[in-house]
C-alpha positions as CSV (number, residue, x, y, z in Angstrom):
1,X,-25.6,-7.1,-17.1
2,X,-22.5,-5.3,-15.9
3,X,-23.9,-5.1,-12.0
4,X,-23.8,-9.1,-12.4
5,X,-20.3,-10.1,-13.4
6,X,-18.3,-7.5,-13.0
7,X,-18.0,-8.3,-9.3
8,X,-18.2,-12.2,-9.8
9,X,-15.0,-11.9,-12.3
10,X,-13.6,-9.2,-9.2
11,X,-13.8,-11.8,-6.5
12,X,-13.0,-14.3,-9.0
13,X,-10.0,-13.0,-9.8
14,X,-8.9,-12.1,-6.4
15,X,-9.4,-15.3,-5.1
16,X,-7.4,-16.7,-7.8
17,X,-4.3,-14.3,-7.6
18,X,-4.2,-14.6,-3.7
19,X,-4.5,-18.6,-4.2
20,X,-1.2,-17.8,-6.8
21,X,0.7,-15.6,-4.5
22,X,0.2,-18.3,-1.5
23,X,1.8,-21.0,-4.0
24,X,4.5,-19.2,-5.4
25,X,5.8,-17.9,-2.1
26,X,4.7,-21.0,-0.3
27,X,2.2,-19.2,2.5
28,X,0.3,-21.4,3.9
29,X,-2.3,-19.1,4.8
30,X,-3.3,-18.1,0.9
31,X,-1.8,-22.0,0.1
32,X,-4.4,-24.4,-2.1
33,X,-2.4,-27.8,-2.7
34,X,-3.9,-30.9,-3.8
35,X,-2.2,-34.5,-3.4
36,X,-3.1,-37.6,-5.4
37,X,-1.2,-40.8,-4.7
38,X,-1.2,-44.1,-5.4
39,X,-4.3,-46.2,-5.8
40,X,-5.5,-48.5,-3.0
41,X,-7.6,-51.2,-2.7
42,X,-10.8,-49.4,-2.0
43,X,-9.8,-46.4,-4.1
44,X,-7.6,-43.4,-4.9
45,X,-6.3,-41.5,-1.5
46,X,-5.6,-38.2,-1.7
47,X,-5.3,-34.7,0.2
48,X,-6.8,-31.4,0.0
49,X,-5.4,-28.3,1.8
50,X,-7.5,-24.9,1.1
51,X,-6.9,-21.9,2.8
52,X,-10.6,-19.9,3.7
53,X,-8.8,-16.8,3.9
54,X,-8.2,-16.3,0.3
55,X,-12.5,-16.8,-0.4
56,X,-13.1,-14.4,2.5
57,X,-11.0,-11.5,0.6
58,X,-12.5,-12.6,-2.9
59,X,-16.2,-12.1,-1.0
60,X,-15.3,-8.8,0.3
61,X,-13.9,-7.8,-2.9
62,X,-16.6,-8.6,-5.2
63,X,-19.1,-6.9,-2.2
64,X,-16.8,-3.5,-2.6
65,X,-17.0,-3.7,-6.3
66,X,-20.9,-4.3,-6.4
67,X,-21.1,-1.3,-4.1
68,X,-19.2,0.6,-6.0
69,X,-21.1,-0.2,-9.6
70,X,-24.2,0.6,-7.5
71,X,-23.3,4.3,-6.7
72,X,-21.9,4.9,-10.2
73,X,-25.2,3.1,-12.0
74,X,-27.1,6.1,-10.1
């Protein structure tokens, strides 16, 4: 059980605290923002702007800690 999520809660959490550190400092390259406005007439308009590089650290992460867990399960 513990080769399962302890590298999905690693990447998890990465992902998350990179997503965190590109708000609070305003980086757009670790940046996730998310704008709703005013209703139309057809619907709600809104924006999405989500940085990829944040996901491709989380991946490598949780890829280094399932290696890891690997060897040490041996």
């Amino acid at each position: 059980m513990r080769k399962i999520w302890l590298p999905l809660l690693s990447s998890l959490g990465a992902m998350a605290l990179i997503y965190w550190i590109g708000n609070i400092f305003n980086v757009s390259l670790f940046r996730f923002s998310f704008v709703l406005n005013e209703p139309l007439e057809n619907g709600f308009f809104f924006e999405a702007d989500i940085a990829i590089l944040p996901i491709v650290i989380g991946l490598l992460v949780g890829f280094i800690v399932e290696r890891r867990v690997k060897v040490r399960s041996k």
